[in-house]
N, C-alpha and C positions, 0 to 999 in steps of 0.2 A: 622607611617601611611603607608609609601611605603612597610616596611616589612609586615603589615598586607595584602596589596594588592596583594604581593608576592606571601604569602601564599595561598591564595586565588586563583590564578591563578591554583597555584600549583594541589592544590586539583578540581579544575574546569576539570581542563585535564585527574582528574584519576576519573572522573565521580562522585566526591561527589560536595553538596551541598554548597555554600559557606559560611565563617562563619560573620554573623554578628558581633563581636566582640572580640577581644582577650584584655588578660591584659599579658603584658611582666612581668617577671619571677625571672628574672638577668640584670636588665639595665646595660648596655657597659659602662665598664668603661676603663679608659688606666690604662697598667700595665708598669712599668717600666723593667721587667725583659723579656728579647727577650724569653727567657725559658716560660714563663708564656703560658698558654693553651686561646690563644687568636683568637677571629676570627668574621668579622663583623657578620656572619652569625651564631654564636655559640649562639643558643638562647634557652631559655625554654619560653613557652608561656600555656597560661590557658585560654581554650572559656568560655563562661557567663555561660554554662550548665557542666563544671566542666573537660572538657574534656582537656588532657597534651599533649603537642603539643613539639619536640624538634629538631631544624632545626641547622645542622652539616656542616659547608663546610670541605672538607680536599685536601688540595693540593698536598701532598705526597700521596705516598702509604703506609699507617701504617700496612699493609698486615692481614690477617685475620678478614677484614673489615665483614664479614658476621656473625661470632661468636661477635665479640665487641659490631654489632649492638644489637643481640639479651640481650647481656647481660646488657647494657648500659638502652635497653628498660624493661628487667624485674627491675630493680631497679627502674626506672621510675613509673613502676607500682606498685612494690609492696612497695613505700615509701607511698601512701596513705593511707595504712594499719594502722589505731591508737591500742592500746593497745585494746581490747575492742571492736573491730569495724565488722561490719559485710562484709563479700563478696560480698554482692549484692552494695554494697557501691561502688566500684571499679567503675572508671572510664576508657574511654576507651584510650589510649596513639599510638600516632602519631608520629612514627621519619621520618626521612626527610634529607637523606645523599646527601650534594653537593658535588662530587666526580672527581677533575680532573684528574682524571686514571681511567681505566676501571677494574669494578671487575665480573660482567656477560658476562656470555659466548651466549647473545645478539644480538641484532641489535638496542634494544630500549632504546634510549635515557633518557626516561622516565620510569622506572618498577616500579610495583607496588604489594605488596605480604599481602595479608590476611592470617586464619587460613578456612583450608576447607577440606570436607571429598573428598579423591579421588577421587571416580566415579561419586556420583553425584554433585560434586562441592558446598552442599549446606554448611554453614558459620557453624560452631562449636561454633564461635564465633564474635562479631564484635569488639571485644575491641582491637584487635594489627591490626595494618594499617604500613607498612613499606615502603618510597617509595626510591629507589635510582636514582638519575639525575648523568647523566657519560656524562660531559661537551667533552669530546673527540670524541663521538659519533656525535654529533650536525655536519654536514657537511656542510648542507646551510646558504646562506648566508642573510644576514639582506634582507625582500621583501617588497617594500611599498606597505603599505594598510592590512598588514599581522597581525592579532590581536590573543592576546593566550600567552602561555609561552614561547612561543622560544624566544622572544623578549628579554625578564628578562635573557633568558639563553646563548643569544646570546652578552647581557652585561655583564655577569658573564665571558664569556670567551675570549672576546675581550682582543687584547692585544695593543692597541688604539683605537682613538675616530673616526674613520672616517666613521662608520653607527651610530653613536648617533643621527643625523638628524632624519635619518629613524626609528630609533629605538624609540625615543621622540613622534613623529609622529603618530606610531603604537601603543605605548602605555605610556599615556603623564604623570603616574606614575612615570615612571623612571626620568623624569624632577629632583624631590626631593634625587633620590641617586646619580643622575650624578652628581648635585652640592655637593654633599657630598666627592664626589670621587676626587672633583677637588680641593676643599676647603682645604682636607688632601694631596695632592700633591703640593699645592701652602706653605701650611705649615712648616716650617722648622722644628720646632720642631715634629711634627705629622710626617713626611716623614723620619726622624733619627729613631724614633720608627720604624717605617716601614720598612724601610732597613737593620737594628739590628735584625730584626722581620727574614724578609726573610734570612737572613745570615744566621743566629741561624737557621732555617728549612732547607737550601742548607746544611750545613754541619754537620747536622743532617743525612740528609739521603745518603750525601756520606760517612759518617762514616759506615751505617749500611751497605750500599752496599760495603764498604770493609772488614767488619768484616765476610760478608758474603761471600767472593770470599776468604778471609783470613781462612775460615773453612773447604770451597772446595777443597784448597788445601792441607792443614792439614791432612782433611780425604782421600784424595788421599793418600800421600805419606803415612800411616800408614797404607792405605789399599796393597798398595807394598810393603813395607816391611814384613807385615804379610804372602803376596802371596808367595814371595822371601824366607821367613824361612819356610814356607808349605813344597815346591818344596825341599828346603835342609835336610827336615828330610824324604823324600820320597828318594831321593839318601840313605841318611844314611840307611835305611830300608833295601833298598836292598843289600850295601855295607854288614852291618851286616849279612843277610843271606847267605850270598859269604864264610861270614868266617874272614874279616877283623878286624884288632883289631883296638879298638876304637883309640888307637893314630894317625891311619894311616885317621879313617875315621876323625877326626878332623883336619887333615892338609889336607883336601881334599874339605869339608863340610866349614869349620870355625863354627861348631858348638861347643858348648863346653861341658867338660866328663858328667857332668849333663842332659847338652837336650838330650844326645846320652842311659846313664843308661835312664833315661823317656821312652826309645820306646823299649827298652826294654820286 
């Protein structure tokens, strides 16, 4: 119920209609394995007029967030394709990345990206709708009497409960996830998942941010070395033209009688 409301909001803000109904897709189930691609917000969804609906949160930066999206949504798309089946068949597909890192170069919290012709902006088409929410964006703080999304999004990135008040208040939807949120923290077993969960994604992504600092250096030091035997057969070059015999230019160089015939 609250996810549909969610949704809802969602799409209110980027100026579409709201949808009278969805049917979920994937019901949440728990996985035992912290590895497992889990996420309260990892959902497919389907409105009563056929349309795919697919709402993402990601906490890390999986990097190359704008290619994944795209590819993640032509699959979306072109799985309704049957053997036999026509184009015009095609329904239209909706993704919906919750993002706590920032991947546009931005101010808006909320983006939103159609398919459209340059100049005169008119639609190519209506079927791919993309929206991306960059929870780091979001600066202000919970406002009473404030109604709309930021509320949802301002509970997405809360890191305690001390505008839930306000936030309930504003929008009395979130009532149904906050007791959610509280139920899995009061939970021993649900909260072990949970921490396993988060462990398995912290050291996840310190591993990649070492393997990546681990490469920079790599390529560093191979890029000097390379520069380092450039510069020695630039000596050897001219040693050689002087007249020098290769013995003399290899105790001088340390290059060895091979790289020295090479330049030749």
């Amino acid at each position: 119920m609250y996810c549909w409301l969610f949704l809802n909001r969602i799409l209110l803000d980027a100026g579409t209609a709201p949808l009278d109904e969805v049917v979920l897709l994937n019901p949440y189930t728990d996985k035992e394995d912290p590895g497992d691609k889990q996420s309260i917000f990892d959902i497919w969804a389907k409105t009563v007029d056929g349309r795919l609906i697919n709402i993402e949160m990601q906490l890390f930066n999986q990097y190359d967030m704008e290619k994944r999206t795209l590819y993640y949504w032509s699959r979306r798309y072109s799985s309704q394709m049957q053997t036999g089946g026509r184009y015009i068949e095609l329904k239209k597909c909706i993704t919906i990345n919750i993002l706590n890192y920032i991947v546009l170069p931005n101010e808006h919290t909320h983006s939103v990206f159609h398919l459209r012709e340059d100049s005169s902006g008119a639609p190519l088409t209506d079927d791919i709708e993309i929206h991306f929410l960059e929870l780091p964006k979001l600066k202000k703080p919970a406002v009473p009497g404030e109604e709309g999304l930021v509320n949802w999004l301002l509970f997405l990135k809360g890191k305690d409960n001390e505008n839930w008040e306000v936030l309930k208040m504003n929008e009395p939807a979130l009532q149904k996830a906050m007791e959610t949120l509280e139920y899995l923290s009061q939970n021993p077993e649900a909260r072990r998942r949970y921490e396993d969960r988060q462990k398995f994604l912290h050291d996840e992504a310190s591993q990649r941010d070492g393997a990546q600092r681990e490469g920079f250096a790599k390529g560093l030091e191979e890029g000097l070395q390379e520069g380092m035997k450039e510069a020695k057969q630039e000596i050897a070059k001219n040693l050689l033209r002087m007249g020098m015999s290769h013995q003399a230019i290899q105790a001088a160089t340390g290059l060895t009688e091979e790289d020295i015939k090479m330049l030749n």
